[in-house]
C-alpha positions, 0 to 999 in steps of 0.5 A: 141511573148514569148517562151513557158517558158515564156507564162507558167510562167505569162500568167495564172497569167496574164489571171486569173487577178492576176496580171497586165502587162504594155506596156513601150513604150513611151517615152519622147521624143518619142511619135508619133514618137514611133521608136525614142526610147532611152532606152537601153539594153546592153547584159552583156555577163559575167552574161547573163543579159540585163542592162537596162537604160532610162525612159518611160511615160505615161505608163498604169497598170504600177504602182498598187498593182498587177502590175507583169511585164512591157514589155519595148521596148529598143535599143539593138543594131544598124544596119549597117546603123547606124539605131537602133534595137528595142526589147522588154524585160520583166521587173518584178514589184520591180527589182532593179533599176526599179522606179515607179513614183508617179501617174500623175494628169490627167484630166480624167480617173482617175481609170486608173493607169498611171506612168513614169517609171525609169531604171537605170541598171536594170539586167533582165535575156537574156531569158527575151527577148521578141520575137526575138532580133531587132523585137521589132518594128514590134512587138509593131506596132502590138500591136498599130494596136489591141489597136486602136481597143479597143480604137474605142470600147471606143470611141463608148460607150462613144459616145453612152452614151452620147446620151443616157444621153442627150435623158434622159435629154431632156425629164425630163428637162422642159423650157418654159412649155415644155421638152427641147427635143420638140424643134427641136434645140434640137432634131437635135442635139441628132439626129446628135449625134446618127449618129455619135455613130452609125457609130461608131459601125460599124466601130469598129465592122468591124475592130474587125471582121477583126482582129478577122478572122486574115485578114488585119485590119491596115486601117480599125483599124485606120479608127475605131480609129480616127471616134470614137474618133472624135465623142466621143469628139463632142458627150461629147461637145454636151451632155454637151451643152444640160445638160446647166450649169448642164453639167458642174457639176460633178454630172452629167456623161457628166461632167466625159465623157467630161473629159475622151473623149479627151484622145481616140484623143491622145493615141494608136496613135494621130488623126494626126498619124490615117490619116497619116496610113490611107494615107500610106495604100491608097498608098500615101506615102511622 
């Protein structure tokens, strides 16, 4: 989406690892309604600067010691129907009036940076404009589409993993003279959960193929998003009931999987919002 000027100045920076950017689009009152956008941008023809104003949430990379950027999806405008105009703008890490929140206490992913973030009359240059002025909606359902791919890639893992922990359980841990996993009860349920994992991957796989080859990939990425998400919530829950009471200790990496799993059903688009796009693309439409 970015100018020539604008790819030369942050993608090298970006595409080394020396910085980070960050993705502000959701807000408040405006999750899975991602449109419902209340941030603002007003071109101030005197200065050629866009005024930023409003606040995002749980926005990722937002807030660490390489941050460099956040691009904020902001109303800059209205159509004749009254309907807003959404764009993306660039906004660099310490402009003034830009706030960065203290880090929120999440229930898992503890390593990822997650903020809110303030602006209040934020100036930021007319030529950070990201993409073309009102597209800033198709543009961020673009990015949803490719990070529920990535998200579907999470999933999978962490399904996997939580096999692969489960089967190394079952054969060390002994009851009743034997290893819990010669007990078919046992047995049955790591068989299960390896179904799911594997299914898992071939769906996310066949959505990264698609996105990669350039085809069509809004289905096959939300199909990928909510099976892998699902399943890592059941595998995290069975891979604890398996472990028993040491599931439930931190000690243990299905504690830290039971924790970070039920995030992958909420972010880049909530389960409910995956068979709402997956109806919309069958051609069922409310």
């Amino acid at each position: 989406f970015g100018t020539e000027e604008q790819k030369r100045e942050w993608l090298p920076r970006l595409c080394s690892g020396e910085i980070l950017g960050a993705f502000g689009l959701t807000e408040p009152d405006g999750g899975s309604d991602a449109g419902a956008t209340r941030t603002t941008a007003r071109l101030d023809e005197a200065t050629n600067e866009w005024v930023i104003n409003g606040t995002k949430c749980f926005i990722t990379n937002s807030g660490t010691d390489v941050t460099g950027l956040v691009t904020v999806t902001a109303v800059t405008g209205r159509k004749p129907d009254g309907k807003p105009l959404i764009s993306s703008i660039i906004v660099p890490s310490g402009t003034p009036g830009f706030t960065v929140a203290a880090p929120y206490s999440k229930v898992g992913w503890n390593a990822s940076d997650t903020r809110e973030l303030s602006f209040s009359d934020v100036r930021v240059p007319a030529a950070n404009l990201l993409g073309e002025r009102g597209r800033g909606y198709a543009q961020f359902l673009r990015i949803l589409d490719e990070g529920r791919v990535a998200i579907a890639a999470l999933g999978t893992g962490l399904a996997q993993g939580c096999v692969d922990e489960s089967v190394a359980y079952a054969k060390e841990r002994h009851a009743f003279g034997k290893p819990i996993g010669a007990n078919q009860a046992i047995q049955f349920k790591i068989a299960d959960m390896e179904m799911k994992a594997h299914t898992a991957r071939l769906a996310w796989r066949d959505a990264a193929s698609r996105l990669v080859a350039g085809e069509p990939f809004k289905k096959e990425a939300a199909l990928a998003k909510l099976y892998s998400s699902t399943v890592a919530v059941d595998n995290a829950r069975d891979a604890t009931q398996i472990h028993g009471g040491y599931g439930f200790m931190n000690e243990y990496p299905v504690a830290r999987m039971w924790r970070d799993a039920k995030i992958l059903e909420i972010g880049e688009g909530t389960s409910e919002v995956q068979r709402m796009l997956i109806a919309r693309e069958l051609g069922l439409v409310s």
